[in-house]
C-alpha positions in Angstrom: -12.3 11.5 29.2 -12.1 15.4 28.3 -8.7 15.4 29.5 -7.7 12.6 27.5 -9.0 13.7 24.3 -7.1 17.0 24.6 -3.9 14.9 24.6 -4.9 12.4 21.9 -5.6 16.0 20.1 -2.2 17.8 20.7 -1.0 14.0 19.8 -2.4 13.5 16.3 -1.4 17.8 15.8 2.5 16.7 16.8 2.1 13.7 14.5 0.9 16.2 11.2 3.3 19.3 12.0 6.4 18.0 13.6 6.8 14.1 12.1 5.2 15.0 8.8 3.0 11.6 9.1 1.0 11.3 6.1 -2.9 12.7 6.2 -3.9 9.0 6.0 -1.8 7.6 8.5 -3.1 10.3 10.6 -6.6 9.4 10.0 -6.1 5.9 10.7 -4.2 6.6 14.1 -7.5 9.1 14.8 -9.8 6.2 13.8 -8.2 3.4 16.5 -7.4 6.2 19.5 -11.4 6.8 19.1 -12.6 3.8 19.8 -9.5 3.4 22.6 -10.7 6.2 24.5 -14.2 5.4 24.1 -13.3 1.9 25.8 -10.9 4.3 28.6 -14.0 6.5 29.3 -16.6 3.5 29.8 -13.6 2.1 32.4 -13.9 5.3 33.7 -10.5 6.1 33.0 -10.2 10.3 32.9 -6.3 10.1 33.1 -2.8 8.6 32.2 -1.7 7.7 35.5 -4.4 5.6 35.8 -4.5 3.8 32.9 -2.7 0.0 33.5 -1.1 -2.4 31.3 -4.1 -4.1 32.7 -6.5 -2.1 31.0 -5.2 -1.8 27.6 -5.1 -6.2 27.6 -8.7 -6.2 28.0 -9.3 -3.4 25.4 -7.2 -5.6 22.7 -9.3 -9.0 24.2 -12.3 -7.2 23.6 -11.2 -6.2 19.9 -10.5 -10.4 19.8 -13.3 -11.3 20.9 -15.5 -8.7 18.3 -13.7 -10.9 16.0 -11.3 -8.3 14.6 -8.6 -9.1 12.3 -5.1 -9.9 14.3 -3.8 -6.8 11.9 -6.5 -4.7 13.0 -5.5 -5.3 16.5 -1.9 -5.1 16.0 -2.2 -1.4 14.3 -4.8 -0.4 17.5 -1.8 -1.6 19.4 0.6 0.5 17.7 -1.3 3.7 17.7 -1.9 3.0 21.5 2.1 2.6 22.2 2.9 6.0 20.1 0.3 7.8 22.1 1.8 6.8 25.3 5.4 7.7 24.4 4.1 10.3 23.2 2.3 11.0 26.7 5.7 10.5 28.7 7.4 12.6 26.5 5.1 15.6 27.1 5.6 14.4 30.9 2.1 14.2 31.2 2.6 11.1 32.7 5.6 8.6 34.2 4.5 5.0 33.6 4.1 3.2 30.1 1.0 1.0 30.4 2.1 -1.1 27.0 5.5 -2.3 28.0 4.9 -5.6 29.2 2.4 -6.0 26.4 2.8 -8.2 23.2 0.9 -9.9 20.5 1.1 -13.5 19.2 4.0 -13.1 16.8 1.8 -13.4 13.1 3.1 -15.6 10.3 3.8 -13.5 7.4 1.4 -12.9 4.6 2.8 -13.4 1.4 1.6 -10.2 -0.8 -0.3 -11.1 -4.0 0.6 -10.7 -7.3 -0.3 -11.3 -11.3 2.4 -12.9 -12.9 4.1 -11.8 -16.4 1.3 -13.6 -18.3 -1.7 -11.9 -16.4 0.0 -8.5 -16.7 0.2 -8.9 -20.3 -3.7 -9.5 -20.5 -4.1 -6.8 -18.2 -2.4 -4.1 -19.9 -3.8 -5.6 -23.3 -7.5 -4.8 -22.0 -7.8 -1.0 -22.2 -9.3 0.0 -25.6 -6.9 2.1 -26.6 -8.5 3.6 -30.0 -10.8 5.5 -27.4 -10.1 8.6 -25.3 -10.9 6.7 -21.6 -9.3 3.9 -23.2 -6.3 5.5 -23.5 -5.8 7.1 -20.1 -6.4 3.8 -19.0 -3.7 2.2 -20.6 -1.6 5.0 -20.2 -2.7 4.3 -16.5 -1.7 1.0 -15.8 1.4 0.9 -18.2 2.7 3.6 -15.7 1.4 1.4 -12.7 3.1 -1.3 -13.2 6.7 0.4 -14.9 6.7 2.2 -11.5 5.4 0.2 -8.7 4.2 3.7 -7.2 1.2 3.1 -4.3 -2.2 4.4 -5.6 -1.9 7.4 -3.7 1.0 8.5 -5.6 0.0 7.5 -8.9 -3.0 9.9 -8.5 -0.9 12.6 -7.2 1.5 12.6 -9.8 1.2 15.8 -11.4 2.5 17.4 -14.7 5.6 19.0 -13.7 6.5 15.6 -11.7 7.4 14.2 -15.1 10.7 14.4 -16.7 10.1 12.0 -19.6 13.7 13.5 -21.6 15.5 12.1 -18.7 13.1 8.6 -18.3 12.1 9.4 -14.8 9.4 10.6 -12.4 9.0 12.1 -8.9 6.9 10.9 -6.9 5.7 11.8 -3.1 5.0 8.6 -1.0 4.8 8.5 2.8 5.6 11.7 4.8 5.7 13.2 1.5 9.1 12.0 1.1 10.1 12.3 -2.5 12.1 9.9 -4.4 12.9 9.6 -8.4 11.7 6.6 -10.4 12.9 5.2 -13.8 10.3 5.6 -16.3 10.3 2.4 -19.0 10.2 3.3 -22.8 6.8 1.4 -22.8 5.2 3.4 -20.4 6.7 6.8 -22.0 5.0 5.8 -25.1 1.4 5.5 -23.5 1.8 8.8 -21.4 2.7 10.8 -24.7 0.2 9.6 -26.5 -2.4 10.1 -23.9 -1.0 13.4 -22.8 -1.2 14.7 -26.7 -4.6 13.2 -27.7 -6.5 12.5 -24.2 -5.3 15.0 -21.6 -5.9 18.4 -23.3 -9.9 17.6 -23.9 -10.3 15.9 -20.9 -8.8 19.0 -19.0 -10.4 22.2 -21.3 -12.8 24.1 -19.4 -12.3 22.4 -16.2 -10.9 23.3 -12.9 -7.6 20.8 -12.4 -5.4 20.6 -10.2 -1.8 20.1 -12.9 -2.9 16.4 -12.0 -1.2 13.8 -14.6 -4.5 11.0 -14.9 -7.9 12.7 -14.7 -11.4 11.2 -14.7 -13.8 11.8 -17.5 -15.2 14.7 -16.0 -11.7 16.4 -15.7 -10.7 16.6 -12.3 -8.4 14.6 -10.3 -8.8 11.0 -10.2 -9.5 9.0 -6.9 -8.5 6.1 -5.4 -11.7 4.6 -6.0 -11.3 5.8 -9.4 -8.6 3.7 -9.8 -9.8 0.6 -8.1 -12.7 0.6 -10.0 -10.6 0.8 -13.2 -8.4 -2.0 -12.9 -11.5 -3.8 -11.2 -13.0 -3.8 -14.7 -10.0 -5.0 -17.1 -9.4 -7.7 -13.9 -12.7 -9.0 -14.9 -12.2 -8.3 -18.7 -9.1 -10.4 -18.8 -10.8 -13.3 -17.0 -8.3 -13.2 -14.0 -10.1 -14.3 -11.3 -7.0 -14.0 -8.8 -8.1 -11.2 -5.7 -5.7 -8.1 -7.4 -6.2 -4.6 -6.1 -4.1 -1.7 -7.1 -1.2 -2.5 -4.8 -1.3 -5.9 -6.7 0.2 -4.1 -9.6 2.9 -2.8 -7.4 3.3 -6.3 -5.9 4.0 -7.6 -9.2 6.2 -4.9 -10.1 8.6 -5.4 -7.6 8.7 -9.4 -7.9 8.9 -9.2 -11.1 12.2 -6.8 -10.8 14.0 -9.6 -8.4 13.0 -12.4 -10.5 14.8 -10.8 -13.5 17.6 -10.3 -11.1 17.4 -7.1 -9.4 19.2 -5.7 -6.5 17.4 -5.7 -3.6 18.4 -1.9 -2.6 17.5 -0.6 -5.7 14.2 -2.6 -5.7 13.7 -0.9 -2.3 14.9 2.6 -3.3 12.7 2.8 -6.2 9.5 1.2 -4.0 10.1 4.3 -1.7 10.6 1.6 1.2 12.7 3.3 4.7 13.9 0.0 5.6 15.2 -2.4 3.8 13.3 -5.4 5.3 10.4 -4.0 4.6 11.7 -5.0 1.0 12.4 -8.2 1.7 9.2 -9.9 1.8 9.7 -10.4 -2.0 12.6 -12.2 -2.0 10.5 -14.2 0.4 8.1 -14.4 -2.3 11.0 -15.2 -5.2 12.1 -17.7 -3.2 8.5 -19.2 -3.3 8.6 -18.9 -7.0 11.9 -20.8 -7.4 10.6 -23.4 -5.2 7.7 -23.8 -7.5 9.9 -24.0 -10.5 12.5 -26.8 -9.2 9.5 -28.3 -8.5 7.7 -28.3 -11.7 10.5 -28.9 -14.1 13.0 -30.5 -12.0 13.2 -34.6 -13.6 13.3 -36.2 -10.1 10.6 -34.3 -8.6 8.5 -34.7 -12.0 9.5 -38.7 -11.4 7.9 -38.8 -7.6 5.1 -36.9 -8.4 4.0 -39.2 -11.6 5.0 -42.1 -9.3 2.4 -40.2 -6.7 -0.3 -40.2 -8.6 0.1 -43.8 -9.7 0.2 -44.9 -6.0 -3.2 -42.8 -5.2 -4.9 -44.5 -8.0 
């Protein structure tokens, strides 16, 4: 298995230094190549040429049959084909074991979101006459005018605002860096929490130019975050499941319902491809279907004719 580590090493260095992956997509490919060579060394597997498409079927069966979830298994399976290409292209081996292999094609999962009504109780929530209060508005006000993932919203420092000009930068994946519209809304909850809120939480303390801190003054964490919005969640009685991608989510819906275009939906969500994008107009489309079902008078007439017949 020594052998193999060494190149799932060099692998994971290549991915950091010359593809700029970010640290957590790193971490996650570390996490599944783990528990693949662990499964390689048991086979006593020790190197590439060995390994057969054979193999790597009854590694992913075995994940099945643990019960893990088909994405869990089709991201092991992803980390497993980089690593081989990876291993060809270093020549440290001829044959790519994963070619023949594919996974049961998975319908796609609708992403969650709060509509206008529940972001308006949300954002209504945070206390704002107190100093926490007030980063916390300030907080999700610039959630959801951005649509920024978590990880950028907590890495959004001071000099990343340009609020003369109404826009932010932010870093997402790879650290690629991309400029979003700041809302007048959102503005006005940053000022105010950067004039009465910021400075105090900040004196004395070690910080790293970070935009939100936490009430001790350093940076604030993902968790810090989660458990934020997990508290006005519950305050505002919205018992949907929400996490803090649901407020990007709902941003970006939100944007195509009011009629956006779909590019500049996509280049202010920070997305490479543009189908990535599309799974809300998937999800707009779902919401118009709703509609013309609700209000339209023919389907209002068979569904009170319905209900009479099930009576």
């Amino acid at each position: 298995m020594r052998i193999l580590q060494l190149y799932a090493d060099e692998f994971l260095d290549y991915l950091r230094a010359e593809k700029n992956v970010a640290k957590n997509t790193v971490d996650s490919y570390a996490f599944d190549l783990r528990r693949y060579l662990q499964f390689l060394a048991e086979e006593d597997l020790n190197r590439p040429a060995q390994i057969g498409g054979e193999h790597i079927r009854r590694f992913l069966a075995e994940l099945v049959l643990a019960e893990y979830a088909a994405t869990s298994v089709a991201r092991q399976l992803s980390a497993i084909r980089m690593f081989h290409r990876y291993l060809i292209g270093e020549r440290y081996c001829e044959n790519d074991p994963t070619l023949a292999i594919t996974l049961p094609r998975r319908a796609q999962k609708l992403p969650n979101v709060l509509n206008i009504n529940d972001i308006e109780r949300l954002l209504a929530q945070p206390d704002a006459d107190t100093p926490l209060g007030l980063r916390d508005r300030a907080l999700l006000e610039f959630g959801y005018a951005t649509g920024a993932r978590v990880s950028e919203i907590i890495g959004v420092k001071l000099d990343d605002l340009f609020l003369d000009e109404r826009f932010v930068r932010l870093f997402g994946k790879g650290s690629k860096e991309r400029l979003v519209p700041l809302g007048d809304v959102a503005i006005y909850w940053i000022i105010k929490y950067l004039e009465s809120v910021r400075p105090n939480l900040a004196r004395g303390r070690a910080t790293q130019s970070a935009l939100f801190l936490n009430g001790r003054g350093g940076k604030l964490s993902r968790m810090g975050f989660w458990k934020i919005l997990r508290r006005y969640l519950d305050q505002a009685d919205l018992k949907k499941h929400a996490s803090p991608h649901t407020l990007r989510h709902s941003f970006a819906t939100h944007l195509l319902e009011g009629g956006a275009d779909l590019r500049a939906v996509q280049e202010m969500l920070g997305h490479a491809h543009l189908t990535t994008t599309q799974i809300y107009t998937h999800l707009d489309r779902a919401y118009l279907k709703e509609v013309h079902r609700q209000f339209h008078p023919r389907e209002q007439e068979f569904a009170a004719k319905a209900k009479t017949t099930m009576k």
